[in-house]
N, C-alpha and C positions, 0 to 999 in steps of 0.2 A: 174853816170850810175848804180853804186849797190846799190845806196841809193835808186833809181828810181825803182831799178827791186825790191829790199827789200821791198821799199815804194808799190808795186802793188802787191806784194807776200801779202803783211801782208794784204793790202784792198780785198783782193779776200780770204785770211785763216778768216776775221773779216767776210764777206758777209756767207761764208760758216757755221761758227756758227751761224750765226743769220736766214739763211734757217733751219739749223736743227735746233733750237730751234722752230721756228716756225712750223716746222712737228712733231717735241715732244709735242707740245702743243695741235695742231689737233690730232693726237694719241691717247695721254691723254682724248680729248673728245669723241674722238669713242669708247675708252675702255667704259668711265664711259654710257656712253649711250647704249651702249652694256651690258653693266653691270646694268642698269636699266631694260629694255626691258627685259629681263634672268632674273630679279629679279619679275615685272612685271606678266612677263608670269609663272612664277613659283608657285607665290601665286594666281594668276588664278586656272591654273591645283589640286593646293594642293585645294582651293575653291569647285570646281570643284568634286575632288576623291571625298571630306570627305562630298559632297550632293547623290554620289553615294553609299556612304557605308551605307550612314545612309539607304537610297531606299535599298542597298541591305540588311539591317538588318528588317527592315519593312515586305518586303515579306520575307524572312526567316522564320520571328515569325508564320505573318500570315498561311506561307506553315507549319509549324510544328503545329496549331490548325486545319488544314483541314486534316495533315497526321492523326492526333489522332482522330478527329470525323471519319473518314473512319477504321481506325483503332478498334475502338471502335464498331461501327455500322457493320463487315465488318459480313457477313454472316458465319455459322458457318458448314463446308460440300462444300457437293452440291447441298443443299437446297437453292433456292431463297427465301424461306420464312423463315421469324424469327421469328421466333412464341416463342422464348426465350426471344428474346431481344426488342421483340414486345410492351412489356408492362413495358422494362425501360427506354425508350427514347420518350418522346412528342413532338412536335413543337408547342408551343404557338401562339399564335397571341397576341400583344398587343399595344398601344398607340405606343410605338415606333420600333416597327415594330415584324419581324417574332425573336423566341427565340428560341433553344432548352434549354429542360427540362429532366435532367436525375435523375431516383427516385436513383439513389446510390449517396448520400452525397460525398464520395469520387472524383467520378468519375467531379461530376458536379462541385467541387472545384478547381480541376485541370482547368477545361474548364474554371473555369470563370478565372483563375489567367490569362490563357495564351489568351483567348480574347481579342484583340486590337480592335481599333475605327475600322479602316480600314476592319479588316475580320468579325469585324458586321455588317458593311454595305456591304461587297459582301456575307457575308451568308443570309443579308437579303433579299438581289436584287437575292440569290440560289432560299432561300423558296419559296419568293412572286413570282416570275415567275414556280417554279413547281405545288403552291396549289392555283396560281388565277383561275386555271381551275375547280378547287374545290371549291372555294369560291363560280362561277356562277355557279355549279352544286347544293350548298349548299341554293344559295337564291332562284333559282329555286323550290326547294323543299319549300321554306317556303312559296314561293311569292302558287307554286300551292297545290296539295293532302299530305304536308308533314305529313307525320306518328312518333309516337316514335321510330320504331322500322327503319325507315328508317334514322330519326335522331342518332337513335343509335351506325348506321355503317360511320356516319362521321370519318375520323380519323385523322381528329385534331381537338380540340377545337378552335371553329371560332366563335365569337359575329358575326352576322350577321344583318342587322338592313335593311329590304327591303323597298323601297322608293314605293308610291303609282302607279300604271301603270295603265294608263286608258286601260278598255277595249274594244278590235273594236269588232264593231258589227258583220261586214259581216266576216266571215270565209271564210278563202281560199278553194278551189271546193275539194281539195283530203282531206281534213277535214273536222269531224262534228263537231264539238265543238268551244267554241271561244277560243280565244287565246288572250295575252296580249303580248302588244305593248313595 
């Protein structure tokens, strides 16, 4: 009889370690999977910042080449006219797109160091939506009665190269003259 109850003590103490091992074992797998997922996720997030920081270093740069052309450009008073600064800053037109041109060496060195890809194509998509309305004012003028002296008060240098337009005959009633199409 105490061999019996020894003998069932020990089969139920031997069952007992061999559930907890088997729960140490599962444990051990939720750790280590826990421990993946957390490592997982981790290098995500870190993926993740270090595509944020570089976007926020990008507009950064960007924003500090538009602080400084404002900066630069910024009106001098309470005059809206620059009639100072009037003749040291152009806006180009060229093959690839709109440019500023500043006659102070200095000035226009800085600008070109701190120009990035990205703020030359939104200062070009600035220009080219402020002077397209001058571009059709400009071919306008060539396309009808352009003058020197109307040529003259262009203010930007624009190549302009006007495409042929046929002329309609019939003029509309509140006009005498013809017009092109």
């Amino acid at each position: 009889t105490d061999l019996n109850r020894l003998g069932s003590e020990m089969a139920d103490t031997e069952k007992n370690i061999a559930d907890n091992t088997n729960c140490m074992a599962t444990q051990d797998k939720e750790t280590k999977k826990t421990t993946n997922t957390l490592s997982n996720e981790r290098s995500s997030y870190e993926r993740i910042r270090a595509q944020n920081q570089q976007e926020l270093t990008i507009r950064k740069n960007d924003l500090a080449v538009f602080n400084f052309i404002m900066e630069i450009t910024k009106c001098k008073g309470k005059s809206l006219l620059q009639a100072a600064n009037a003749s040291s800053l152009r806006v180009c037109s060229t093959e690839a797109g709109y440019e500023l041109d500043f006659e102070d060496p200095e000035v226009q060195g800085r600008i070109s160091k701190m120009m990035t890809p990205r703020a030359q194509r939104v200062l070009d998509a600035a220009l080219g939506a402020a002077f397209s309305t001058k571009i059709q004012e400009a071919a306008a003028l060539v396309q009808g009665e352009a003058t020197t002296k109307a040529a003259a008060t262009t203010p930007m240098p624009v190549k302009v190269t006007p495409r042929p337009v046929p002329v309609k005959e019939t003029p509309p009633q509140s006009t005498q003259w013809k017009k092109c199409v």
